[in-house]
C-alpha positions in Angstrom: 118.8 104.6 145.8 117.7 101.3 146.0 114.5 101.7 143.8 116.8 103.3 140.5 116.5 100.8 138.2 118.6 101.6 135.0 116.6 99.9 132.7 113.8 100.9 133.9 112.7 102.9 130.6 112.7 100.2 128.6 109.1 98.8 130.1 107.8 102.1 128.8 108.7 101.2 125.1 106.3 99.2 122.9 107.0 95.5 122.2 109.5 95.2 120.1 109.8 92.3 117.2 113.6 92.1 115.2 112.2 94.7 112.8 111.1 97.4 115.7 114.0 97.3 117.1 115.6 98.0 114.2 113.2 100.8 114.4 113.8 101.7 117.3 118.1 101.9 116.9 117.3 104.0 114.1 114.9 106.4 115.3 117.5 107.0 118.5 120.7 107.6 116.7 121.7 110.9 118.4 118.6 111.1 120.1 117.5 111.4 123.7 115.4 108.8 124.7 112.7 110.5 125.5 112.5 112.1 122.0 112.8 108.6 120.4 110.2 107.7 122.7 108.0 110.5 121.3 108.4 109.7 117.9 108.0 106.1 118.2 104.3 106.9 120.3 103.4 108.6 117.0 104.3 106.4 114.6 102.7 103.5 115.9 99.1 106.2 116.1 99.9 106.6 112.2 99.8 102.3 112.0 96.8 101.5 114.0 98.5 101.6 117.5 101.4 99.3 116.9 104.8 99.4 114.7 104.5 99.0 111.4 105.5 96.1 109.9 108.4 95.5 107.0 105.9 95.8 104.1 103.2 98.5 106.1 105.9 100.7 106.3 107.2 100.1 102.5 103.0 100.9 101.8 102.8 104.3 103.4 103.7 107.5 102.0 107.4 108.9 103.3 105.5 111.9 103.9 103.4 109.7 107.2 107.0 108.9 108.5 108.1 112.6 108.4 105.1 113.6 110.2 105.8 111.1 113.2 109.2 113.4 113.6 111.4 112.0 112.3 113.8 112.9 109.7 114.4 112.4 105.8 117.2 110.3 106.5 115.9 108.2 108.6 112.6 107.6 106.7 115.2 106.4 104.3 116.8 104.1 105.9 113.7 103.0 107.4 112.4 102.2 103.8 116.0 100.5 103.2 115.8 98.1 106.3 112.6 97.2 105.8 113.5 96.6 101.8 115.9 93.7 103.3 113.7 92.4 105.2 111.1 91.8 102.4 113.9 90.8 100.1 115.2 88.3 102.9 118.4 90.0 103.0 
C-alpha cells in the first residue's frame, strides 16, 4: 500500500513541547494509542485547549487529571515530572 504511512498518527497528536511529551510517554504506558489519544483530547479541554504546562498542571486539582481518564498513578507521576521541571531538575 503505497499510501500506509506508519507515522502517520502522529499528525493527529497535539504539539508537543519537552514537557507534553513527557505527557504523552506517560499517558501511553500500556496503552493503545488511540486510548492515549482520548485522554490527551480531554486533558487539554480541562487546560483551555492545549497541554498544561509544568506549573498549570502542579495548580489543578488531581481530581481534574483523573477525570481526563487517566489513572491515580499516572496523575502522580505527572505531578512528579512536572515537580522536576519547576525545580530544574
Amino acid at each position: 500500500r503505497p499510501d500506509f504511512h506508519p507515522r502517520g498518527w502522529t499528525a493527529e497528536l497535539p504539539r508537543l513541547d519537552a514537557f507534553g511529551t513527557l505527557i504523552f510517554q506517560v499517558l501511553g504506558q500500556q496503552l493503545s494509542v488511540a486510548a492515549t489519544r482520548t485522554i490527551l483530547a480531554r486533558l487539554e479541554g480541562a487546560f483551555g485547549g492545549h497541554l498544561p504546562s509544568p506549573e498549570e498542571l502542579l495548580a489543578v486539582d488531581p481530581q481534574v487529571l483523573r477525570a481526563s481518564g487517566m489513572s491515580n498513578r499516572k496523575a502522580a507521576t505527572l505531578r512528579a515530572v512536572a515537580e522536576r521541571f519547576v525545580d530544574g531538575d
